[in-house]
C-alpha positions in Angstrom: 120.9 48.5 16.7 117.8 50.1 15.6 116.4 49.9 19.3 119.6 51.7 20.5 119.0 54.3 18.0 115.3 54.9 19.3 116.6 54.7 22.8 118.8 57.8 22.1 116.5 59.7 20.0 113.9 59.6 23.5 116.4 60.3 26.1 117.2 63.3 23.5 114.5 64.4 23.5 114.0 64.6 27.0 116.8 66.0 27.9 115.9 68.8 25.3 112.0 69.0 26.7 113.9 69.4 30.4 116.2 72.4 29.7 113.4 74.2 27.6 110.9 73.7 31.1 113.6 74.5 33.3 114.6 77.4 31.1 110.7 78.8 30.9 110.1 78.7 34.6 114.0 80.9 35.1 112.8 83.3 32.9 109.0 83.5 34.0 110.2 84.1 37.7 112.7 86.7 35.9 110.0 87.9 34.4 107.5 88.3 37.2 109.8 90.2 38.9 110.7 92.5 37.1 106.9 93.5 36.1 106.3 93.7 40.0 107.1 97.1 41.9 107.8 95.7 45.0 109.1 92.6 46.7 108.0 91.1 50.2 110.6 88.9 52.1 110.9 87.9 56.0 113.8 88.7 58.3 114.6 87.3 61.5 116.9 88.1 64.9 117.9 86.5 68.1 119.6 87.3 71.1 121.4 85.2 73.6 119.7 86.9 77.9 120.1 85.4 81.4 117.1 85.4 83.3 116.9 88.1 85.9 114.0 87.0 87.9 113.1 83.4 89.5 109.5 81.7 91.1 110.2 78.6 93.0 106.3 76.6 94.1 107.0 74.2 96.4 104.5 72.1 98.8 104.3 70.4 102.1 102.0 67.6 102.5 100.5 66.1 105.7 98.8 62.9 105.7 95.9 62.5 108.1 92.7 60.5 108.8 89.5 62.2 109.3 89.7 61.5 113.1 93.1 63.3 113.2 92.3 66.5 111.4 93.1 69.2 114.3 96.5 67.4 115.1 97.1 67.2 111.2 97.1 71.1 110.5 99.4 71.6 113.8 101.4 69.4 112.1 101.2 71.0 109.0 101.7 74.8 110.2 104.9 73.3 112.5 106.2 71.9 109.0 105.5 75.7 107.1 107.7 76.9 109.9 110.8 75.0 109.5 110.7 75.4 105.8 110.7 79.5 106.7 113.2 79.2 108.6 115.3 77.0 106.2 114.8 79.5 103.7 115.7 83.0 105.8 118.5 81.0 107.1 119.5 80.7 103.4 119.6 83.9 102.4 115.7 84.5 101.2 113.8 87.2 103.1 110.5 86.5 104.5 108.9 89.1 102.3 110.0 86.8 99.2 107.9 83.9 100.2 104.0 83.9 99.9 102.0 81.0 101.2 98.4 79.4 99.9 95.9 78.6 102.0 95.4 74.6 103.1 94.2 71.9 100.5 92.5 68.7 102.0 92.4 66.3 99.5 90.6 62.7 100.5 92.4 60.3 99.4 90.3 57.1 98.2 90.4 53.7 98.6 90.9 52.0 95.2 90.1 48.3 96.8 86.3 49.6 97.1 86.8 49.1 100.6 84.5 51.2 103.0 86.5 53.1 104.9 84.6 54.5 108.4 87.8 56.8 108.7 89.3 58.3 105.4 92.2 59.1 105.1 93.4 63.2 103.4 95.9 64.9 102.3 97.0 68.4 104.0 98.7 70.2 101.2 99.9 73.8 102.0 101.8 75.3 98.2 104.9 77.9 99.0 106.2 80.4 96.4 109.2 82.5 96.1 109.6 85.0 93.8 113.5 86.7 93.7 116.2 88.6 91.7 118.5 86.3 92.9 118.3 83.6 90.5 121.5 81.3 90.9 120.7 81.1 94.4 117.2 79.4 94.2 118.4 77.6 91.8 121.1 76.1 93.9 118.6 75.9 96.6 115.8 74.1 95.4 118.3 71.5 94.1 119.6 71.2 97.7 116.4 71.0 100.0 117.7 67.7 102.2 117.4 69.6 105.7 114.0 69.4 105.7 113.9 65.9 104.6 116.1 65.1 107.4 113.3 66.4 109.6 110.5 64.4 108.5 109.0 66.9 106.2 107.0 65.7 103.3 108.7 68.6 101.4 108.4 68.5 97.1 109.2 71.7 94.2 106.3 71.6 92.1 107.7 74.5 89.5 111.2 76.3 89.2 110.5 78.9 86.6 112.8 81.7 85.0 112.0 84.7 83.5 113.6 87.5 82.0 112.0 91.3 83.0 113.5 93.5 79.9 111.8 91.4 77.3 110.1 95.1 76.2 113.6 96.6 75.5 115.1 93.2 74.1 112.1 93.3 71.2 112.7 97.1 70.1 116.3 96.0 69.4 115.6 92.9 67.6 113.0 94.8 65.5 115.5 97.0 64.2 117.8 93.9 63.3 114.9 91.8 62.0 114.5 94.3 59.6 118.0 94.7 58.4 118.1 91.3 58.0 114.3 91.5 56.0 116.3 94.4 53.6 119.6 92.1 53.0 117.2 89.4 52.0 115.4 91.8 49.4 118.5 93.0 47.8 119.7 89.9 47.4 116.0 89.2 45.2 115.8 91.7 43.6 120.0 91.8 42.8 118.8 88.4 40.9 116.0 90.0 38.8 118.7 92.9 37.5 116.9 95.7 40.1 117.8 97.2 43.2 115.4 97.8 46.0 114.0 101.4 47.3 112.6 102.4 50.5 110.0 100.5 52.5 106.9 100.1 51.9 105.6 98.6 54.8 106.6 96.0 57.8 104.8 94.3 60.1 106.4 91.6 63.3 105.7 88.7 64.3 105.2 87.3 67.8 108.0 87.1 70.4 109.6 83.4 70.9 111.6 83.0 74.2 113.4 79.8 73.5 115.9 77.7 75.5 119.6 78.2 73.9 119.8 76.7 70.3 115.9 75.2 70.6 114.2 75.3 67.1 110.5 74.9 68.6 108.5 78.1 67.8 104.3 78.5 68.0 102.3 80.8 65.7 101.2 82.3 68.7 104.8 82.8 70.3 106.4 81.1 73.2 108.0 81.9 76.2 110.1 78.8 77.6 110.5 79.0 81.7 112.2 75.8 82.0 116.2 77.5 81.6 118.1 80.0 83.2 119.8 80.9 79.8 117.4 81.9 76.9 117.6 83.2 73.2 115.0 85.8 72.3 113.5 85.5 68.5 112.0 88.1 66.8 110.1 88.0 63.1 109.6 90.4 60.5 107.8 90.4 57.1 108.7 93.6 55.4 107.8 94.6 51.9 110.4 97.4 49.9 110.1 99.3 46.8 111.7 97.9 43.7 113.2 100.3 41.2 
């Protein structure tokens, strides 16, 4: 019995030791606020875009041995025409698609064997840069007709981009910093004060995410991989407290 009584009497006491700490730290926060004359807090805003502009880098590859070279590029340039004409036949101008010069690339023999006539690869790159983003899209997803023909044809990129990333960030400033204010009231509505005008603000970088992605960098983002995006913008703003 007298064990249970010493059992009660410590968990008392802690109990009583809690609310007293807990109680300190409420009021020292209460405190500290109220002696400060301003508060800091950090707002942010997104907004749903659909990309407006579209660069599809595709290659043709030729495989040739060092005694075939000449008949390899002939090859090669009768391969670049087909996939021009696939693409103007498609709807893409020709003034849409630039072309790299040729790569040769040896390709080596990972038996050690000595080879007296290597073998390369002819690798010619293709971009196309358009407006017409849906339609690339579609296309590069549907590139078969050259395939049919023989035509070492891959997509190396299919990147999407939006061009009024400028005007998208002034807006979300504005709303960054609304949402920076609302955040301050709320503060400083806990302390018993109300909050004045702004003392200062200063954004963060811009982070072009894929729809409802929570990956961000400290040194901002800007995802290429969809054609629907969400633009985040960061504020840290600091108000007057009164």
């Amino acid at each position: 019995m007298q064990n249970d009584n010493k059992n009660y009497m410590v968990f008392g006491l802690i109990l009583g030791l809690s609310i007293i700490i807990s109680a300190g730290i409420g009021s020292f926060t209460f405190y500290k606020l109220r002696s400060m004359d301003y508060i800091s807090t950090t707002g942010s805003a997104k907004k749903p875009v659909v990309s407006d502009k579209v660069k599809w880098t595709s290659s043709i590859t030729q495989r040739i041995k060092a005694s075939t070279i000449k008949d390899g590029y002939a090859k090669l340039d009768a391969d670049l025409k087909s996939v021009k004409e696939f693409l103007v036949t498609n709807g893409i101008p020709a003034e849409a698609t630039s072309v790299s010069p040729v790569l040769m690339n040896e390709i080596w023999d990972n038996n050690g064997n000595n080879q007296t006539d290597k073998n390369y690869n002819l690798v010619q790159n293709i971009e196309v840069q358009s407006n017409e983003v849906e339609k690339i899209d579609s296309l590069a997803k549907n590139t078969n007709a050259l395939i049919d023909k023989g035509i070492l044809f891959s997509t190396s990129s299919l990147e999407f981009y939006y061009s009024k990333l400028p005007e998208a960030r002034v807006e979300l400033l504005a709303n960054a910093v609304g949402d920076a204010k609302a955040r301050a009231e709320q503060l400083a509505s806990a302390g018993g004060k109300q909050i004045g005008v702004m003392k200062s603000a200063s954004s963060g970088v811009v982070q072009v995410m894929a729809p409802n992605s929570v990956e961000v960098s400290d040194y901002g983002m800007y995802d290429t991989s969809k054609i629907n995006k969400e633009i985040m913008v960061t504020v840290k703003a600091s108000f007057e407290i009164k």
